[in-house]
C-alpha positions as CSV (number, residue, x, y, z in Angstrom):
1,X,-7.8,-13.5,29.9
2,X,-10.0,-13.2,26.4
3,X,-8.5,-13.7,23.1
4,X,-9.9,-12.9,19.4
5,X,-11.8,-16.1,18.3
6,X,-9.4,-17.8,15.6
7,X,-10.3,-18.4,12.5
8,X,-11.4,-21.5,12.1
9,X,-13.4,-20.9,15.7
10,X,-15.6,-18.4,13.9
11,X,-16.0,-20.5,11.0
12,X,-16.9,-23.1,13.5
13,X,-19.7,-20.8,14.5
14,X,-20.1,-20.3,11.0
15,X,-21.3,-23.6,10.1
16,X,-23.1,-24.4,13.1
17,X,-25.0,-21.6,12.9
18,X,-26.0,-22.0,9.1
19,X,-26.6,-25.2,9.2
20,X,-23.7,-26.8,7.2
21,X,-22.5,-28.9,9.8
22,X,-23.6,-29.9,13.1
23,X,-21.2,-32.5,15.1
24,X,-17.8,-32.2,15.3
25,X,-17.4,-35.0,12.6
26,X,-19.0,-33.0,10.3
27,X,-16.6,-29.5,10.7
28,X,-13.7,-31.4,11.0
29,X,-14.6,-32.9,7.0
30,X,-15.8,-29.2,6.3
31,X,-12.6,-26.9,7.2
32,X,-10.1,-29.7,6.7
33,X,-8.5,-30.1,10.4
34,X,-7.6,-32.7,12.4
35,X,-10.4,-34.0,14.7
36,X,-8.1,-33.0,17.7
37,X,-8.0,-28.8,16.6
38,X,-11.5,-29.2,16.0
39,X,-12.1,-30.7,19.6
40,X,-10.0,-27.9,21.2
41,X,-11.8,-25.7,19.2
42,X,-15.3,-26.6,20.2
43,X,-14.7,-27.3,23.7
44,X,-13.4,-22.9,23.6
45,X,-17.0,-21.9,22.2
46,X,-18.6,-24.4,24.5
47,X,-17.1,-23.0,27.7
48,X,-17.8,-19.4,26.3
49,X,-21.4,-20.2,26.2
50,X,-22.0,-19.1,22.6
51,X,-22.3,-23.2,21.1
52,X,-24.4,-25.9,23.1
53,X,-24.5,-29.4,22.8
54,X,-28.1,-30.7,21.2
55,X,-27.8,-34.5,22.1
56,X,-27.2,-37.3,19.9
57,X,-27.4,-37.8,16.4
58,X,-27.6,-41.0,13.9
59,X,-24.9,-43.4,14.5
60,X,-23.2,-44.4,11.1
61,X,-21.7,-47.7,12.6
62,X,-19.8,-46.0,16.0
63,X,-20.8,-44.1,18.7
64,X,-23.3,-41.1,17.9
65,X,-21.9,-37.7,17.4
66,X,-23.1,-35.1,19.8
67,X,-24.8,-32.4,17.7
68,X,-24.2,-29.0,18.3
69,X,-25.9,-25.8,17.9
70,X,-26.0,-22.2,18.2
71,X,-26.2,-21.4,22.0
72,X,-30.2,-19.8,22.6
73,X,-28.7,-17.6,25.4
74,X,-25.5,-17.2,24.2
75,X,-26.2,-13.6,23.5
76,X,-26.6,-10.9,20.9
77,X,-24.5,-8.4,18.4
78,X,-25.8,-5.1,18.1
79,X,-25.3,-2.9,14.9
80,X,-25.7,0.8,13.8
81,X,-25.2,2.2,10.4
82,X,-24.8,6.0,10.6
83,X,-26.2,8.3,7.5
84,X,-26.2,11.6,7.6
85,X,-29.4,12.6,8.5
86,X,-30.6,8.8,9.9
87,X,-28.9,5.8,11.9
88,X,-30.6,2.5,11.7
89,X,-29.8,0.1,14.9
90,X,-30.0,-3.3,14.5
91,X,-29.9,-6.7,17.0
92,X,-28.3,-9.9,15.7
93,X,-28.3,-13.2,17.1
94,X,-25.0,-15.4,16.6
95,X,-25.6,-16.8,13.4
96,X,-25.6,-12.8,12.5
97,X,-29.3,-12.9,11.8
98,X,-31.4,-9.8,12.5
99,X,-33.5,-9.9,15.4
100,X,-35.0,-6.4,15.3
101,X,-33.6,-3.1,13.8
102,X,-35.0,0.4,14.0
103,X,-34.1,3.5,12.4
104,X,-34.0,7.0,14.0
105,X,-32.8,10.4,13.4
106,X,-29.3,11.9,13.7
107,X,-27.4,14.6,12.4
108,X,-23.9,14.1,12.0
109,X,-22.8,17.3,11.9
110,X,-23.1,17.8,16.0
111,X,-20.3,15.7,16.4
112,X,-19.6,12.6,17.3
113,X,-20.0,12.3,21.4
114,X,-23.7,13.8,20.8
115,X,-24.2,11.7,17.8
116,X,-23.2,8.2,19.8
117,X,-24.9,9.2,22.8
118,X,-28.1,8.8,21.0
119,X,-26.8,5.6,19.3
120,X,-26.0,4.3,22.3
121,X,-29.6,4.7,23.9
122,X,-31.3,3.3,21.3
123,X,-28.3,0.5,21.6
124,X,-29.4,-0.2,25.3
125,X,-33.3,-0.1,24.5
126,X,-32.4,-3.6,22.2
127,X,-30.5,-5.4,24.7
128,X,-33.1,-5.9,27.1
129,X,-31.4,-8.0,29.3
130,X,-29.4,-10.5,26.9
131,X,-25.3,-10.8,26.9
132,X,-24.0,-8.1,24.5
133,X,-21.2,-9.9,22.3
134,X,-19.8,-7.8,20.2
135,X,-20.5,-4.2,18.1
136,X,-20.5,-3.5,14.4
137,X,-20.8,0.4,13.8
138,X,-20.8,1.8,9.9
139,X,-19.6,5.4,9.0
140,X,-20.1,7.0,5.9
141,X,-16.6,7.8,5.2
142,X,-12.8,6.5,5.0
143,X,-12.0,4.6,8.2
144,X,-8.8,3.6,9.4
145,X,-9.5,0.3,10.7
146,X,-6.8,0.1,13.5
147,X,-7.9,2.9,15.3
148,X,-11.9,3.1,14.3
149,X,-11.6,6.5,13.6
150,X,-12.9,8.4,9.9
151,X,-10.0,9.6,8.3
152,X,-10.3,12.5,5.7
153,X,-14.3,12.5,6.1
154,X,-16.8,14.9,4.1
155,X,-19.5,17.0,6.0
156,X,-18.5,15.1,9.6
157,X,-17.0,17.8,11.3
158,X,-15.7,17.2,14.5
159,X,-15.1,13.4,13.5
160,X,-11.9,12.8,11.9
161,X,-9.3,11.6,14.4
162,X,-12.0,11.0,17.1
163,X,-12.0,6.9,18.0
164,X,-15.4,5.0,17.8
165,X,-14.7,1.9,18.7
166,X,-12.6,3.0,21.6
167,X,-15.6,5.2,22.9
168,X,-18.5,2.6,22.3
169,X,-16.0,0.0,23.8
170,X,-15.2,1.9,27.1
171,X,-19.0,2.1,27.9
172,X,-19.9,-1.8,26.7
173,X,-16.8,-3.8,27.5
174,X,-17.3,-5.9,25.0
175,X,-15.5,-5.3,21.2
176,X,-16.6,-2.7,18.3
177,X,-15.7,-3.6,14.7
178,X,-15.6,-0.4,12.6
179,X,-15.6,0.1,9.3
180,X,-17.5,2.4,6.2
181,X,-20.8,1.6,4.7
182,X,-19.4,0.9,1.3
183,X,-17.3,-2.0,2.9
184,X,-20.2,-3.6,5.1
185,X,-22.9,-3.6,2.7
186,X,-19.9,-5.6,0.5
187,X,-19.7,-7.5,3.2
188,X,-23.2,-8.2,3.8
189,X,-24.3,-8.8,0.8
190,X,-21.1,-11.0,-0.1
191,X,-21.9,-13.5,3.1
192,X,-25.8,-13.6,2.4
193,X,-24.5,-15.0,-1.6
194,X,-21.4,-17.0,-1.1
195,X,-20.3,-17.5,2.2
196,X,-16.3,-17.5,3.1
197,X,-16.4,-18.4,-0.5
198,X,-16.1,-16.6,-3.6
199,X,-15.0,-13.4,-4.5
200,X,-17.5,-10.2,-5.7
201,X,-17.9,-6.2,-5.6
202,X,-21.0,-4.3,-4.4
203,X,-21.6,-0.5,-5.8
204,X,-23.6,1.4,-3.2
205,X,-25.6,4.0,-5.7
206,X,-27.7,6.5,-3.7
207,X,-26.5,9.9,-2.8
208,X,-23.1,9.6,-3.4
209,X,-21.2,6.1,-4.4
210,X,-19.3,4.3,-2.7
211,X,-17.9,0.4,-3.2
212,X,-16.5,-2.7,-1.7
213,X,-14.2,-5.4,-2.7
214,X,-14.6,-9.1,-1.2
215,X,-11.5,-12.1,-1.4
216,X,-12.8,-15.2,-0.3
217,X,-15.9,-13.9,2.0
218,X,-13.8,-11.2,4.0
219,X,-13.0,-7.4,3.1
220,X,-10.3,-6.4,0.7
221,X,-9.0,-3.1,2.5
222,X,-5.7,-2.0,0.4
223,X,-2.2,-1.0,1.8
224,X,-4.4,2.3,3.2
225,X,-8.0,1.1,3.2
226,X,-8.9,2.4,0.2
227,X,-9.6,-0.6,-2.3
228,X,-11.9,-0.7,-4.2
229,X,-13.5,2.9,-3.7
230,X,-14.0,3.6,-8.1
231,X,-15.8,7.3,-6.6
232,X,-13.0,9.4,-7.9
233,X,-12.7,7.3,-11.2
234,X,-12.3,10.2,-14.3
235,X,-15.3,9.1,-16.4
236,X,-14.4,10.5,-19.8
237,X,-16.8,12.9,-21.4
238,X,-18.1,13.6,-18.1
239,X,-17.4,17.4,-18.6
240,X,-15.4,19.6,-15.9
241,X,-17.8,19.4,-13.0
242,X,-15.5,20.1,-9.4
243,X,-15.7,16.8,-7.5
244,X,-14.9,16.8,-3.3
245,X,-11.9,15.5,-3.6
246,X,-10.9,18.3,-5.5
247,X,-10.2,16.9,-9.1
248,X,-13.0,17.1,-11.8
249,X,-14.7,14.7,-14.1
250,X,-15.2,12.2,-10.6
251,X,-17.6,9.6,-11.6
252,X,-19.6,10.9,-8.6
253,X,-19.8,14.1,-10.4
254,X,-21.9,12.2,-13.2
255,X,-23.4,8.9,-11.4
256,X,-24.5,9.4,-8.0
257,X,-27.8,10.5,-7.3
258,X,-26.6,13.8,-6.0
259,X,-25.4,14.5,-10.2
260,X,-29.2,13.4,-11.5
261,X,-30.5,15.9,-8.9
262,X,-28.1,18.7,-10.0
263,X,-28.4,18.0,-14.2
264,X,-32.2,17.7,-13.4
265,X,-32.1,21.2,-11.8
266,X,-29.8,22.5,-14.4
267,X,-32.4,21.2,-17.4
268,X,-35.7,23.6,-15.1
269,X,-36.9,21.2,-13.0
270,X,-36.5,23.6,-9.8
271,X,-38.8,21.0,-7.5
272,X,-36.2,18.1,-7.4
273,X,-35.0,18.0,-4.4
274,X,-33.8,14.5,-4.0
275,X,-32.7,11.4,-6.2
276,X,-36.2,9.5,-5.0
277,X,-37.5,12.7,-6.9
278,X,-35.6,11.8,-9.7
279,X,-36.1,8.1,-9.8
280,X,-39.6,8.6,-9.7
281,X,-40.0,10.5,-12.8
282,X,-38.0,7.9,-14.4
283,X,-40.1,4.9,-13.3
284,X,-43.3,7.5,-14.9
285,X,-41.5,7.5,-18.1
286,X,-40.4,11.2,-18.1
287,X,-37.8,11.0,-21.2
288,X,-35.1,13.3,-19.3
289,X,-34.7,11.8,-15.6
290,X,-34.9,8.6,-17.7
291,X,-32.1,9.2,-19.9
292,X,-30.0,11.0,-17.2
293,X,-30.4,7.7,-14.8
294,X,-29.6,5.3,-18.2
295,X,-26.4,7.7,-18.6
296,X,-25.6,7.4,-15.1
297,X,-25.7,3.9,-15.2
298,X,-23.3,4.1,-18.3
299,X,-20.8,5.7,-16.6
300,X,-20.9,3.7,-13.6
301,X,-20.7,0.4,-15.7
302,X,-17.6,2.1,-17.4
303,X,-15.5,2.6,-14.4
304,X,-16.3,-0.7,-13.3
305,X,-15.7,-2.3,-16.4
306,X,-12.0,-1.7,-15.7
307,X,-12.4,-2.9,-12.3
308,X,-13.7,-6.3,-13.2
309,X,-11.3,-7.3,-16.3
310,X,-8.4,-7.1,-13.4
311,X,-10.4,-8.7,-10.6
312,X,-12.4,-11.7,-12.3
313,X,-15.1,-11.3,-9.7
314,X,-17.8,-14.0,-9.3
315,X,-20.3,-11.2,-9.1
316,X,-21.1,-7.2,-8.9
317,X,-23.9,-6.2,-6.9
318,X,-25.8,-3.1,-6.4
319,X,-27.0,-1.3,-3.4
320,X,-28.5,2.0,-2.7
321,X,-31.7,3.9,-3.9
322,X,-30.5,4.0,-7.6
323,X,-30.0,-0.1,-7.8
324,X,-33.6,-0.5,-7.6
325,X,-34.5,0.9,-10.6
326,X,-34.3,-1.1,-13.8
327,X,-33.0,1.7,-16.6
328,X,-29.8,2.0,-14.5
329,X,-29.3,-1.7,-13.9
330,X,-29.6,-2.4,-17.5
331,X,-27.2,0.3,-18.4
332,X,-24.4,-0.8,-15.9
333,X,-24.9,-4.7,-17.1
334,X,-24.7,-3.1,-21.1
335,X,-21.7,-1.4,-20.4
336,X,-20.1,-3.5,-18.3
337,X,-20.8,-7.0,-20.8
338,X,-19.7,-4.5,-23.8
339,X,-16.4,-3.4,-22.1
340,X,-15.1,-6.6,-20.6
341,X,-13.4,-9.8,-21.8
342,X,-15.9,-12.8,-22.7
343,X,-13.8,-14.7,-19.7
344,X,-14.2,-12.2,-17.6
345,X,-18.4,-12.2,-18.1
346,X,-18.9,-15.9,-19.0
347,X,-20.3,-16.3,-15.3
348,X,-20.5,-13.0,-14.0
349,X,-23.8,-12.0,-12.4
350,X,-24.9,-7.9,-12.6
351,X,-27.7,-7.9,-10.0
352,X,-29.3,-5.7,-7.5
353,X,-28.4,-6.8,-4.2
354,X,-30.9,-9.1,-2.3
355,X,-30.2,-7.5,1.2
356,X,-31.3,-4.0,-0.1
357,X,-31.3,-1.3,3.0
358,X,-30.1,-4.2,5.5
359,X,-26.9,-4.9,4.0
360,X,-24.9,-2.1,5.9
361,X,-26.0,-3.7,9.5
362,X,-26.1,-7.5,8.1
363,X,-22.0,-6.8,7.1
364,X,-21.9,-4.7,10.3
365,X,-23.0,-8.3,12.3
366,X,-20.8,-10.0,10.7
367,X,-17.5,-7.9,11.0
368,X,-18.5,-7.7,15.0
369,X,-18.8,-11.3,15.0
370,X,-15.4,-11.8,13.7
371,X,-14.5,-9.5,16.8
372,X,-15.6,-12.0,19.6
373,X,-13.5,-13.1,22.5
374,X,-13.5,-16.3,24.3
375,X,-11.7,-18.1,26.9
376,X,-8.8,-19.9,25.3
377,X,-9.7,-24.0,25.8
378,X,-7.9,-25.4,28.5
């Protein structure tokens, strides 16, 4: 019979694989236990075949501590983040680092049984023969977490209700971890930064926006999985455009790349098609996309100005096509600095995120690996 690895098995696996400890010695000192938890503990991932024992290391006065390590065949976690129009599959070892990823073309809008089917074959072209662990899928839009299903999703029809994990899990036997892109690429970014440690946000600004909250190196979901998600925050002055949700004013409305490409549109410029489009112009200077990705950055650095004076985060990070460029970086850091308390910004870091496009399938690794089963230690 397989259980959930407990927590302070995968921070075990944590460690080892990072780096930050490598006998038992040494993770009984980091998490705080007592040698004998630690034992039990190690002896489970040992017999599971994800840790191995790497001989001896320097004796400090008694016998040497066996080292451990990351088992080489111990298997993989595979990934996919789903967009719209794209998926992009990934393979990770057990530390959660990428092995390969590739991205192909979907279309959500056939649903979601042809949709995973071609997930799932580029899935099986990455495993190529190793021991599949563990899934992490992303969707872009609300999940519920206990069932892995979208709940209340935009432009997916044929998705809400329908079970993800339950379908990938039926045809890998091993388990899926499902949860939106807003929340991984917290998560992945987060992990990359700080570790289990620390708390932060990360904004995805593309398309549309979309957000994440981290507590202590693991997802903060809400009472209904919604924490966090500052899309539908009224931005005031924002005029009376409709937003999806069916309110007006949505910071999405004024923000997201989606808006730049609509008030670019509105101001003559027929061509722009897409928020690269619009970015593009503004890197060349052209005085309107410039200011209308500087006032985008405003209002998203006002919604989250309220957002950080009640969390106290050690960090906001930015992810999506419109974090690379520097005008709407400055303008969220301007507003943000300007609307907080001092206390709030004495240490607070406003950056891009370092992950860029692989922070949906790095977080995706990492909630799968918080997933795995193993044997429970005799």
């Amino acid at each position: 019979m397989s259980n959930a690895v407990p927590d302070d098995a995968r921070r075990i696996l944590d460690l080892v694989a990072s780096g930050q400890a490598r006998s038992r010695t040494q993770l009984a000192t980091q998490l705080g236990l007592a040698a004998s938890t630690v034992g039990l503990r190690v002896q489970s991932l040992l017999d599971a075949g994800l840790l191995q024992e790497a001989g001896e290391g320097s004796s400090r006065g008694g016998r040497r501590p066996r080292m451990l390590r990351v088992a080489e065949d111990g298997g993989i976690v595979l990934t996919a983040d789903l967009g719209g129009r794209h998926a992009r599959i990934g393979r990770h070892g057990l530390s959660g680092a990428m092995q390969r990823v590739e991205t192909l073309p979907v279309d959500l809008t056939q649903g979601p049984e042809a949709t995973l089917r071609i997930v799932s074959e580029a899935l099986d072209r990455l495993i190529t023969g190793s021991i599949v662990r563990a899934i992490g899928i992303s969707l872009p839009g609300p999940v519920d977490i206990e069932t892995g299903a979208v709940d209340q999703p935009s432009r997916m029809p044929g998705w809400p209700g329908f079970r993800v994990g339950e379908h990938l899990r039926e045809r890998y036997g091993v388990p899926v971890a499902v949860d939106n892109d807003a929340n991984l690429a917290a998560l992945g970014e987060h992990r990359e930064q700080f570790g289990t440690a620390q708390h932060s946000i990360t904004v995805k600004a593309g398309t549309a926006i979309g957000s994440g909250i981290i507590v202590d190196g693991s997802v903060h979901r809400g009472a209904t999985g919604a924490a966090g998600d500052i899309t539908h925050t009224r931005i005031d002055g924002s005029g009376d455009v409709p937003c999806s949700c069916g309110n007006t004013g949505c910071l999405e409305t004024v923000a997201s790349g989606a808006s730049l490409v609509r008030q670019m549109r509105e101001r003559g410029a027929d061509g722009i098609r897409t928020t690269e489009q619009v970015l593009a112009l503004a890197r060349d200077a052209d005085p309107v996309a410039t200011t209308l990705v500087r006032t985008a950055g405003t209002h998203l650095g006002q919604a989250l100005s309220g957002v950080v004076n009640f969390f106290n985060p050690h960090a906001v990070f930015l992810t999506g096509s419109m974090s690379a460029s520097e005008p709407f970086l400055a303008a969220v850091r301007s507003r943000v600095y300007e609307a907080c308390h001092p206390l709030v910004t004495q240490r607070l870091r406003i950056e891009a995120a370092s992950t860029g496009a692989d922070a949906i399938i790095l977080g995706a690794a990492r909630l799968a690996l918080d997933t795995l089963e193993v044997p429970a230690a005799a």
